[in-house]
N, C-alpha and C positions, 0 to 999 in steps of 0.2 A: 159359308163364306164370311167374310170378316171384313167390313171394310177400316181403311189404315187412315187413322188419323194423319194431316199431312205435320211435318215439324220441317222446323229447317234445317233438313241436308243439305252438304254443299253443294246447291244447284250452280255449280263452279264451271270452268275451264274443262277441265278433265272429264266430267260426265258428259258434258256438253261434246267433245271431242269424241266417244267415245258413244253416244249417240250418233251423233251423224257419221262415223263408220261404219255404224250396223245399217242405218236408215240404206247408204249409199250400196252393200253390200245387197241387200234385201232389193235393191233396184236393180242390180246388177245383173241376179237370177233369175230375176220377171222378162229383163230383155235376150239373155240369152239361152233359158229354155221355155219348152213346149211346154210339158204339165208336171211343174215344181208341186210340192206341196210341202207343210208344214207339221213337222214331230210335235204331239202336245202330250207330256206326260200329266201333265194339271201341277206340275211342282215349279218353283217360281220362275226358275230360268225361260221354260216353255212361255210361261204368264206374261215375263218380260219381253217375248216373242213375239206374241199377238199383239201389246202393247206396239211395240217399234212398228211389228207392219200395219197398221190400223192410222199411225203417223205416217210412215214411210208414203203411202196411196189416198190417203185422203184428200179431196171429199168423195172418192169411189171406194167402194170395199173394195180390200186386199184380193189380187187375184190367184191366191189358190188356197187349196181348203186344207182343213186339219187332217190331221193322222193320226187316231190313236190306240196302241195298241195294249190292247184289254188283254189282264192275265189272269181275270177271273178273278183274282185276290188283291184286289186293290181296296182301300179305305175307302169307305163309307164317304166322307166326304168329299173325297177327289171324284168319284165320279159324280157327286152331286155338284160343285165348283164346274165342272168342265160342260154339265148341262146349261147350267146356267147362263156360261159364259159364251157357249153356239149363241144359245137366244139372246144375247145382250149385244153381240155381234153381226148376226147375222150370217155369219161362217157356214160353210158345208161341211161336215165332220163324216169320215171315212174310220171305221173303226175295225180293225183286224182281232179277231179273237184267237188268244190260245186255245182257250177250250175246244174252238170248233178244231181247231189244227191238232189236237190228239184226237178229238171225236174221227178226224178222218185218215188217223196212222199218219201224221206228217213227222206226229214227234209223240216222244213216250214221259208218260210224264213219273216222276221220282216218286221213290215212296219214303215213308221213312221218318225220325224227328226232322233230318237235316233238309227235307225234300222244298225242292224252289220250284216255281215256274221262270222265277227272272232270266236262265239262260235259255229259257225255251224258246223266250220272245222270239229269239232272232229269224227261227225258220218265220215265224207267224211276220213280221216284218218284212220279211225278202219276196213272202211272197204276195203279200198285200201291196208293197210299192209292184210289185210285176204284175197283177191282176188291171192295177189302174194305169200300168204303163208311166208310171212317174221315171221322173231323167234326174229327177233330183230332189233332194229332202232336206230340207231345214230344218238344224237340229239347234238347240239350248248348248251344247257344248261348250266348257272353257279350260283353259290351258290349267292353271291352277287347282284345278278339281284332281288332277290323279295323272303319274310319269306319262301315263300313254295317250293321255289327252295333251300332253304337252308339246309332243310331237307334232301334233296337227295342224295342218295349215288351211288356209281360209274356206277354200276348195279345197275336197278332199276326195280324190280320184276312188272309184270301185271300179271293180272288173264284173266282167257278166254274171259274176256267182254271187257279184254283192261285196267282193271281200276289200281287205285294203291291208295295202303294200307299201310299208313307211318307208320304200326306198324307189318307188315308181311313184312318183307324185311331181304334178306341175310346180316348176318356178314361180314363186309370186312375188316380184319385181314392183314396189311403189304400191301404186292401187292398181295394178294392171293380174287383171284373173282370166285364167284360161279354164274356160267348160267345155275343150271340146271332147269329146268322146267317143266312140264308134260304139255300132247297133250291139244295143243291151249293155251295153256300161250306164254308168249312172254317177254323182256326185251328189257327196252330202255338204252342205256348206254351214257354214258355224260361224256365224256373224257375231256370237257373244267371247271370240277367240282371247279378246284381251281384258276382259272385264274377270275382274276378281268376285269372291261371295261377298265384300264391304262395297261393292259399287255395284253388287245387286241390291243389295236393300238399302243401300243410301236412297238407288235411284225409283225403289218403289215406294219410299216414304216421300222422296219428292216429289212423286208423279202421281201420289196417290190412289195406287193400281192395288185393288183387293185382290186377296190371298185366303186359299183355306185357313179353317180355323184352326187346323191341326199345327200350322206353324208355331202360335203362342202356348201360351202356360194352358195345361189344362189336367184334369183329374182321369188318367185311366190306369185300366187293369193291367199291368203288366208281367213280366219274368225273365230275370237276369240269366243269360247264358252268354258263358265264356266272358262277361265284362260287357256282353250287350242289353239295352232292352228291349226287349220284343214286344212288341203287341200281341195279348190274349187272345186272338181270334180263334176261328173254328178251321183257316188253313193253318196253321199250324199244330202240330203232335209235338206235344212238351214231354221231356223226359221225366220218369219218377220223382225225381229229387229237386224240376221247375216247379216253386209254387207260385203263383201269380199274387200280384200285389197290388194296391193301390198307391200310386206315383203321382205327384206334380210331374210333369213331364212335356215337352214340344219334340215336334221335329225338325229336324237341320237339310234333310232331303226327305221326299218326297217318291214313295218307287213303289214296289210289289211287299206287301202289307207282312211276307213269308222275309223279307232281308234288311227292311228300313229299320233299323235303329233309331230310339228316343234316346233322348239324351233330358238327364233329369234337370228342370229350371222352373225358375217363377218368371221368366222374359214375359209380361202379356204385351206389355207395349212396342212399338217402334222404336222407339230409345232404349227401352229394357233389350232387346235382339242384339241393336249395334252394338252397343255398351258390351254386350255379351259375345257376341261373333270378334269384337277387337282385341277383349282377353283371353278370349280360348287359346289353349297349347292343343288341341288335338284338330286336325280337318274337315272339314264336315264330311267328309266319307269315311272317318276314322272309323261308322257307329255302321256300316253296312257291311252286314253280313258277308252279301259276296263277294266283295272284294278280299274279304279272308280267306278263301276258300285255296288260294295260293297264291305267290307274291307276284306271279306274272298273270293273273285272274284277268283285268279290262284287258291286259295286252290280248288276251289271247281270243276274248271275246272280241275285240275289234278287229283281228285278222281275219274270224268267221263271218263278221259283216252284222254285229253288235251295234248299235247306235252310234 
């Protein structure tokens, strides 16, 4: 974990706005369902999550607990960041394992160089919110991340299988959100819908809300495929001709250790990030594997009830 020196981001109009839509939204779902609960992947957005509702309900803890769904092949430090952060919380953390979910035939897992768990998540997802009988999930999502997140509205309707239907979804009129659902539907809601990747980390330099360390400049082993870098791990099988290297490197997202692309930088700082996330020409999901994997890749995973 790394805590973030504070500097002065614009603690302006607009954050401030922009806060208290999430805060209001986050209040929203506590009144009108039973047992919400909270998506935490450990990568900022989620981080900014906890942050909001930790404000949103205070001086009581946040009334629902985390969700996270373990691929087995996560970094080293997210899942240390995400211990850490139950205990500094107090949070209840509900953790879905892929592993277990091929250990018991739910799902098969890839072999291969190209082999992920990241789409596997989803059965291990559908069926961990169905075990705990969740009606709804808060997720880190924003519009700006990727077309098919763009789509999405504040509430976002599933049907009993989990899936979502970009042409079956409630009107959202003003602040006025409908959660109602019939037995075994459920709603994900995405209270980060309007915030960009510069008004997340403006707003965690201002708030001075630690972040793994994996976000800054740091020294690891890596290897270029297709224009990506990979992290050297032991889930991945690199082809003959990957040799691993030692990189300056950070990361821009945070996911399953088998698709998260580094992007090469000296950022260690708060300022060094901005500065850098303001003149990047490429998105931060530009460096993620699976979204390469075809050009309608999230569409298609959010139809099977993908995050």
């Amino acid at each position: 974990m790394q805590h973030v020196t504070k500097i002065e981001a614009p603690r302006n109009s607009h954050l401030k706005v922009l806060e208290e839509e999430a805060l209001f939204i986050m209040r929203e779902v506590a009144a009108q369902f039973e047992r919400p609960v909270l998506l935490f992947s450990g990568g900022k957005d989620s981080i900014v999550m906890v942050h909001l509702a930790v404000k949103a309900f205070r001086p009581g803890r946040f009334p629902f607990p985390l969700m996270h769904i373990d691929t087995g092949h996560n970094f080293r430090e997210t899942i240390e960041f995400r211990d850490e952060l139950v205990r500094r919380t107090g949070a209840r953390l509900i953790v879905g394992s892929v592993e277990e979910s091929i250990r018991e035939g739910r799902v098969r897992e890839e072999t291969g160089p190209e082999a992920s768990r990241n789409a596997l998540q989803t059965v291990t997802l559908l069926d961990t919110l169905k075990r705990h009988q969740a009606d709804c999930a808060l997720g880190g999502g924003r519009r700006d991340e990727e077309k098919a997140r763009a789509k999405e509205r504040f509430f976002s309707h599933r049907n009993a299988f989990g899936q979502w239907d970009p042409k079956n979804q409630r009107p959202e009129l003003w602040s006025l959100f409908n959660g109602r659902k019939n037995v075994g539907e459920h709603f994900r809601v995405f209270p980060l819908s309007n915030w960009t990747e510069m008004d997340i980390w403006q707003y965690i330099a201002a708030e001075r809300i630690p972040i793994p360390s994996l976000y800054f400049s740091h020294t690891r082993k890596v290897f270029n495929r297709r224009g990506t870098w990979l992290a050297d791990t032991n889930f991945i099988s690199r082809y003959p001709e990957e040799e691993p290297e030692d990189k300056v490197v950070r990361f821009r997202t945070i996911g399953d250790a088998t698709c998260t692309g580094a992007v090469l930088s000296h950022a260690s700082t708060m300022e060094e990030i901005i500065a850098e996330v303001a003149a990047a020409r490429v998105t931060e999901r530009g460096n993620r594997h699976d979204d390469k994997r075809s050009e309608a890749a999230m569409e298609d995973r959010k139809v099977q009830g993908y995050f």
